[in-house]
C-alpha positions in Angstrom: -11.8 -4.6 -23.9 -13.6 -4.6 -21.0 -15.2 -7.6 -20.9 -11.7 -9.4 -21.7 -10.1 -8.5 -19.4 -12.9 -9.7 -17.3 -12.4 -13.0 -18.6 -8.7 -13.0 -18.2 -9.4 -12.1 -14.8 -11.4 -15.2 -14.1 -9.1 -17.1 -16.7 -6.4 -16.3 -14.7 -7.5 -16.8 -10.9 -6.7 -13.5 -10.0 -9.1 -12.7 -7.5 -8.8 -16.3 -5.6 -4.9 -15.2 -5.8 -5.4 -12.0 -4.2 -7.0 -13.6 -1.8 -4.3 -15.7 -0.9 -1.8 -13.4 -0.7 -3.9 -10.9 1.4 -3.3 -12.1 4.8 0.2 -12.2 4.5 0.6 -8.7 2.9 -1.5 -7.4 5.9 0.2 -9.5 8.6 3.7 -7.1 7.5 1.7 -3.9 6.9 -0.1 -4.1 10.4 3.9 -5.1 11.5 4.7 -0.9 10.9 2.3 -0.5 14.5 4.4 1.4 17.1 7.3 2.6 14.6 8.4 5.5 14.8 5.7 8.5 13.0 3.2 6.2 12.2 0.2 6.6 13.6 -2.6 4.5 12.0 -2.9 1.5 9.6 -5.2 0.3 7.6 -5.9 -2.1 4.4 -8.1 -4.0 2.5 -7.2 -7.1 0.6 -3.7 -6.0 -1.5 -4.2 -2.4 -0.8 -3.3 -0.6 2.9 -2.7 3.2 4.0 0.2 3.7 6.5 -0.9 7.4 8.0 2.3 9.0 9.3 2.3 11.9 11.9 2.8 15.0 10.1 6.1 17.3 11.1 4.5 19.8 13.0 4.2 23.1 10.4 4.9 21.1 8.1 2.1 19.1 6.3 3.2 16.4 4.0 6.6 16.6 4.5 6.7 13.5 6.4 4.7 12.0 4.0 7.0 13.3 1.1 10.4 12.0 2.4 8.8 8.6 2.7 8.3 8.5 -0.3 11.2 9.6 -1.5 13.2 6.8 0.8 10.9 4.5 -0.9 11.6 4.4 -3.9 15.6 5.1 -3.0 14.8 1.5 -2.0 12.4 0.1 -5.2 9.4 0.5 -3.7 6.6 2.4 -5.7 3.9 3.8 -3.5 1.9 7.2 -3.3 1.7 9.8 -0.6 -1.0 12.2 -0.6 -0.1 14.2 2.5 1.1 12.0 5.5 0.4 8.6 3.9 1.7 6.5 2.3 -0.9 4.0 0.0 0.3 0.5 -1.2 -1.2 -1.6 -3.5 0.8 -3.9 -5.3 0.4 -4.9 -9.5 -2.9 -7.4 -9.2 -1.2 -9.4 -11.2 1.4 -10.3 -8.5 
């Protein structure tokens, strides 16, 4: 199964598509910089952290209400503490 979906991988141009879109998805994540609570980006091809400044006492809860908002709004996305991690499908 592996090995398949190796091939369907390369079949499909996946990688040489993330590639593509890569730039652009980091162009809007880097676009968060100076909003409100968020203190530090980062990313690597289709997949970025957006580190929010935790409510102070409160760890996580930052982190927790994005999260929430998000996907209030259809976004899917984790938040392990005060981040929030987006990768989109690799298919995309």
């Amino acid at each position: 199964a592996a090995l398949a979906m190796l091939d369907l991988i390369a079949e499909e141009g996946l990688v040489e598509r993330v590639r593509a879109l890569a730039p652009y998805f980091e162009e809007r994540v880097h676009s968060l910089k100076g909003e409100p609570g968020v203190v530090g980006i980062r990313n690597i091809g289709l997949a970025a952290a957006v580190e929010l400044a935790p409510e102070p006492g409160h760890p996580g809860r930052r982190g927790y209400r994005a999260l929430r908002r998000c996907f209030e709004l259809g976004l899917l996305t984790r938040a392990p503490g005060d981040a929030l991690l987006l990768a989109p499908p690799f298919i995309s």
